[in-house]
C-alpha positions in Angstrom: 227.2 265.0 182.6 230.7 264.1 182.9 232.3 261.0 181.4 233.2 257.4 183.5 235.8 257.2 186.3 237.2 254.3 187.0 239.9 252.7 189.3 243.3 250.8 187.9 244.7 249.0 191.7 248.2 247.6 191.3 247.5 246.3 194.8 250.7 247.9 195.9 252.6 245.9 198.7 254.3 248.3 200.5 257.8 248.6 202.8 257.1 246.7 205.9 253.9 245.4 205.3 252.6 241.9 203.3 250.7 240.7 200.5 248.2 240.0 203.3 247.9 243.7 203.8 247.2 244.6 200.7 244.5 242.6 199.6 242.9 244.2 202.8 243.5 247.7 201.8 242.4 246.1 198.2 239.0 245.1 199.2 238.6 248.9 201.4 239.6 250.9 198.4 237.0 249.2 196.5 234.0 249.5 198.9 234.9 253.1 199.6 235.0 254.0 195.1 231.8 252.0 194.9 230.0 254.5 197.7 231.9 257.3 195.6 230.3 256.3 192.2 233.6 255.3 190.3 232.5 252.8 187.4 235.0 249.8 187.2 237.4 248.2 189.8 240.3 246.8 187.7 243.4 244.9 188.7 246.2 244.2 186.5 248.4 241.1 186.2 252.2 241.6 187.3 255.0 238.6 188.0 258.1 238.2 189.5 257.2 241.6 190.9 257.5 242.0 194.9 255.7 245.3 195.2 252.5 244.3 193.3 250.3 242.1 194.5 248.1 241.1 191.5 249.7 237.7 189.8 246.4 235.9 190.2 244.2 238.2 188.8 241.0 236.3 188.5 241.1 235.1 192.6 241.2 238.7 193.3 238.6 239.5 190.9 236.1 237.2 192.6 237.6 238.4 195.9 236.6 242.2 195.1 233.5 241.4 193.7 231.9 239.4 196.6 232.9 242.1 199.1 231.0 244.5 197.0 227.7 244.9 195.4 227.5 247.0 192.1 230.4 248.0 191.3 231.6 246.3 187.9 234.9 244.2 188.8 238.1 243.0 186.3 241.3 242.6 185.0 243.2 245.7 183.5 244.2 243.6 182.0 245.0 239.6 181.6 248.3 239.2 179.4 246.4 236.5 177.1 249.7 235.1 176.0 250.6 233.8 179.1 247.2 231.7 179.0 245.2 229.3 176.8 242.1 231.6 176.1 240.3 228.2 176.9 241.3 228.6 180.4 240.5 232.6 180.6 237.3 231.8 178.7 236.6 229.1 182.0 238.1 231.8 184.5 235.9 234.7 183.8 232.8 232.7 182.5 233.3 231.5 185.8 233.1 235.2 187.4 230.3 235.9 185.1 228.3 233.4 186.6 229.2 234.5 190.0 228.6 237.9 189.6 226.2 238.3 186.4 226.8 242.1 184.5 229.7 242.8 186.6 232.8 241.6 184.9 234.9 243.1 182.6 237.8 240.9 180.7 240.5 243.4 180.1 243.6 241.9 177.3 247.0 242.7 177.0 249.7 241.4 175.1 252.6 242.1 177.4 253.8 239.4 179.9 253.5 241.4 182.7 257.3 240.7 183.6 260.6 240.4 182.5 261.4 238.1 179.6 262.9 235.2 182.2 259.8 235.1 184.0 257.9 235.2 181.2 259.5 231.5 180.0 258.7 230.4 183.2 255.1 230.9 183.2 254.6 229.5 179.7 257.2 227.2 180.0 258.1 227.9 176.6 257.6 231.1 174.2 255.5 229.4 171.1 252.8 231.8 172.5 253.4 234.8 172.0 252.4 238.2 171.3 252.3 238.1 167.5 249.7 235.4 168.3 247.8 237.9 170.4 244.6 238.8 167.7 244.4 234.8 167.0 244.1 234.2 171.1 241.5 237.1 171.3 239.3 236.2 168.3 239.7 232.5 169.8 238.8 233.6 173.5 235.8 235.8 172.4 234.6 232.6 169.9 234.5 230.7 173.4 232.6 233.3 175.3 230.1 233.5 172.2 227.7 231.2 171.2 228.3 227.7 170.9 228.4 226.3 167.3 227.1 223.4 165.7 229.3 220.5 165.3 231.8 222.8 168.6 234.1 219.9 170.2 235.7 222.1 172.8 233.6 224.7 175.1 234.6 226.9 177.7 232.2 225.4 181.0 230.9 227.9 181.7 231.4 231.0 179.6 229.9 229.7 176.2 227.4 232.1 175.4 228.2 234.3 178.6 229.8 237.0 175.9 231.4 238.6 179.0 232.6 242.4 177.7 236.2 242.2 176.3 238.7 244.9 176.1 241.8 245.2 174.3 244.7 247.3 176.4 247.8 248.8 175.2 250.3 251.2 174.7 251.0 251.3 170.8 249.2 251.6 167.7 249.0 247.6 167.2 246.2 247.6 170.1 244.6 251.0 168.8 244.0 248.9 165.6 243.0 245.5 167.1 240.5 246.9 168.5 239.2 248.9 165.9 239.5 246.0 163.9 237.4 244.0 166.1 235.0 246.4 167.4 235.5 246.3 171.1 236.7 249.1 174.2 239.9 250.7 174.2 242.0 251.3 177.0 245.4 253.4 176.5 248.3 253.2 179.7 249.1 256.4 179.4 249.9 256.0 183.1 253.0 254.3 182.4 253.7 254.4 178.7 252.0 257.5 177.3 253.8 258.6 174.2 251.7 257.1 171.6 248.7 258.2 173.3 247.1 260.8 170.9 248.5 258.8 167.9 246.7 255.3 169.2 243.5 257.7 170.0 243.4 258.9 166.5 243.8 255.6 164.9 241.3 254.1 166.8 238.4 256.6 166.2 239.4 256.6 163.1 239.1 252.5 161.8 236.5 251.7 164.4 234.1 249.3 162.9 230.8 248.2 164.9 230.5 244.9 166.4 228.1 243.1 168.5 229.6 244.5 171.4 229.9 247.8 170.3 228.0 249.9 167.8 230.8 253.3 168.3 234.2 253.4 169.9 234.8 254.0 173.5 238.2 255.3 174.5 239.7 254.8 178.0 242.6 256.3 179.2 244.9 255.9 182.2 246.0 258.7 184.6 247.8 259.0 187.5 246.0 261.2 189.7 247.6 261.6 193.5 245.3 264.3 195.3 245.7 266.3 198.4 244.6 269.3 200.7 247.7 271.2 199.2 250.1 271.1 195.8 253.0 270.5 198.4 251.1 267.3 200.1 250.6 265.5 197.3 254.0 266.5 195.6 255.0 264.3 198.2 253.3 261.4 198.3 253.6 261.3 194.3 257.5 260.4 195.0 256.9 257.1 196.4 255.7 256.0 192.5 258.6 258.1 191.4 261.6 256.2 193.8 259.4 253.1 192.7 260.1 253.8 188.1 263.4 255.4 189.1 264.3 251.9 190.8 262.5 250.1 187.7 265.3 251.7 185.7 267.9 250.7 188.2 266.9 247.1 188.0 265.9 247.1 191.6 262.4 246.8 192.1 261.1 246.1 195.7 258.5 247.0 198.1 257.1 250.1 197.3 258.6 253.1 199.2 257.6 255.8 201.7 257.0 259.1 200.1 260.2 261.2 200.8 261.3 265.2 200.9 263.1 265.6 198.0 262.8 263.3 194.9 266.0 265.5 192.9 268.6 263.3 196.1 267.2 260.2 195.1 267.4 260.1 191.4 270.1 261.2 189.0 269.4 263.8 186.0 269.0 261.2 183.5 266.9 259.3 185.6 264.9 262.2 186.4 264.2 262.4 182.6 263.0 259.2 181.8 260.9 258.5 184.6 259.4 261.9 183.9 258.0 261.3 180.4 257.0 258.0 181.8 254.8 259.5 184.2 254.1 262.5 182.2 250.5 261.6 182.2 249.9 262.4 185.5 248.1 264.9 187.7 249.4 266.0 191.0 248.0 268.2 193.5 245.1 270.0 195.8 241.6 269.5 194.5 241.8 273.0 192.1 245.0 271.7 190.4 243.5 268.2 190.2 240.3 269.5 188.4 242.3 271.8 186.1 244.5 268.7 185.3 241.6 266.3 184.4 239.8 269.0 182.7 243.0 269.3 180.1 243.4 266.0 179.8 239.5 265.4 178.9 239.1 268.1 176.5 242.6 267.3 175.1 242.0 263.0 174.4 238.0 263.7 174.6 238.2 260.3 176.6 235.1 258.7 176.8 236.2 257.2 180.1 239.6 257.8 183.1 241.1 255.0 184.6 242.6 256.4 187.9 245.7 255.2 189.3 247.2 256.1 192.5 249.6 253.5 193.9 250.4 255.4 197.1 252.2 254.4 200.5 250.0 255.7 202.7 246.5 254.0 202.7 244.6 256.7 204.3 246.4 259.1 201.9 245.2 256.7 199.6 241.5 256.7 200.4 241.4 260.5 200.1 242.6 260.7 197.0 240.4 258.8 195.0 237.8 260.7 197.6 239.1 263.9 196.2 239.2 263.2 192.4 235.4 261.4 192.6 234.8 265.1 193.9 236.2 266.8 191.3 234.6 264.5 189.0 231.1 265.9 190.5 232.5 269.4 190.2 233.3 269.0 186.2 229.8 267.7 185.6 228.1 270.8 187.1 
């Protein structure tokens, strides 16, 4: 039997269309995975960001999981240091009771956006990430039991113990969350040169918790199928314009997959977007389940989180239809 795959939406907002749109194309990407067996729907918190459409995580949380029936909903991640932990605890305690056994409370550290924004949403930066294990030991005390003598409760969410998650892209998270016990999820989509490194370190200081008796290692992949290598080439360069314009500190709407990436971006760009998406795995349905099957034996992932911000939303729809096949395929 083959591991978990699960689905990473960055509720991409797309040239010409609105935010509107993609909350539709949201809430049909996550009835059609559900009918295709993937584990988790997550959606990730992003700022400032006019291409992404996920700033208010939780309302699309709930959204996704009323308009589906099984399938386990969540973020991927909150960035707990824009929040009191109080008021995640009362989010997501709040989805928990909505949707019992179905949510998932994914934490990062990062803000989510550029430093600027970041000082707007806290209004100041006294929270920070070096107080990021403090906020997570505080937000999972909140979710836990409530204690004798306990002034302040999250209503509800005391004693809901909904399944946390510590995300990341560095060794810090690998520890925290061997420190503590719980899931780890790596974003090697994005930021995947510590991957094998964090992997290691977090097998390797894993200590049991309540939540979790052994470790449990998730990592992200882009993944953009297709009937050919040539087909899905293309559509993988509307995510490539979309880091190459990252660098150029021009993000927008996210692009329409083009001809020829090498006229778009320059050599140096070409490099660093490149090893930023070198975790990904691009192709027909035979290069798509030689990729995975590398990547598996290589991380021995306990879980994928699939990414595949594309343009097109039928493109879309068939990829994530192609790679739940080739998940069938690796566990015959």
């Amino acid at each position: 039997m083959t591991i978990p795959f699960s689905v990473l939406d960055l509720v991409p907002i797309v040239q010409g269309a609105t935010a509107s749109d993609a909350y539709r194309n949201m809430v049909d990407l996550a009835q059609h995975v559900e009918g295709w067996g993937y584990e988790r729907f997550w959606l990730a918190e992003h700022h400032n960001m006019v291409g992404i459409g996920s700033s208010a995580t939780a309302v699309l949380i709930g959204h996704v999981a009323v308009n589906t029936k099984t399938l386990r909903v969540g973020s991927g991640g909150v960035m707990l240091p824009n929040h009191s932990p109080l008021v995640i605890a009362e989010q997501f305690g709040t989805l928990e009771s909505l949707f019992p056994g179905r949510i998932d409370l994914g934490l990062g550290r990062a803000p989510g956006t550029d430093m600027r924004t970041a000082q707007a949403l806290r209004r100041d930066l006294t929270s920070n990430a070096d107080h990021f294990p403090q906020d997570v030991v505080e937000l999972q005390a909140l979710l836990g039991p409530v204690e004798p003598g306990q002034v302040v409760q999250a209503v509800p969410g005391a004693g809901l113990k909904v399944p946390l998650w510590i995300l990341g892209s560095s060794l810090f998270g690998a520890q925290l969350a061997a420190a503590l016990g719980l899931p780890y999820g790596f974003a090697s989509h994005f930021a995947p040169d510590a991957l094998m490194q964090a992997l290691r370190v977090y097998r390797e200081r894993f200590t049991p918790s309540e939540q979790r008796e052994t470790p449990h290692a998730m990592v992200g992949v882009n993944v953009i199928a297709a009937e050919t290598d040539e087909e899905a080439r293309r559509l993988f360069t509307s995510q490539q314009q979309a880091f190459t314009d990252l660098h150029r500190n021009a993000r927008g709407k996210l692009k329409p997959p083009i001809d020829n990436i090498e006229d778009y971006w320059s050599p140096i760009e070409k490099i660093r977007v490149e090893q930023m998406l070198s975790c990904s795995v691009v192709g027909s349905p035979q290069t798509v389940r030689e990729g995975l099957e590398r990547l598996i034996e290589t991380t021995r992932a306990d879980e994928l989180m699939v990414v595949a911000p594309l343009y097109d939303h039928a493109a879309r729809l068939r990829s994530f239809e192609i790679v739940a096949e080739v998940r069938k395929s690796l566990g015959a």
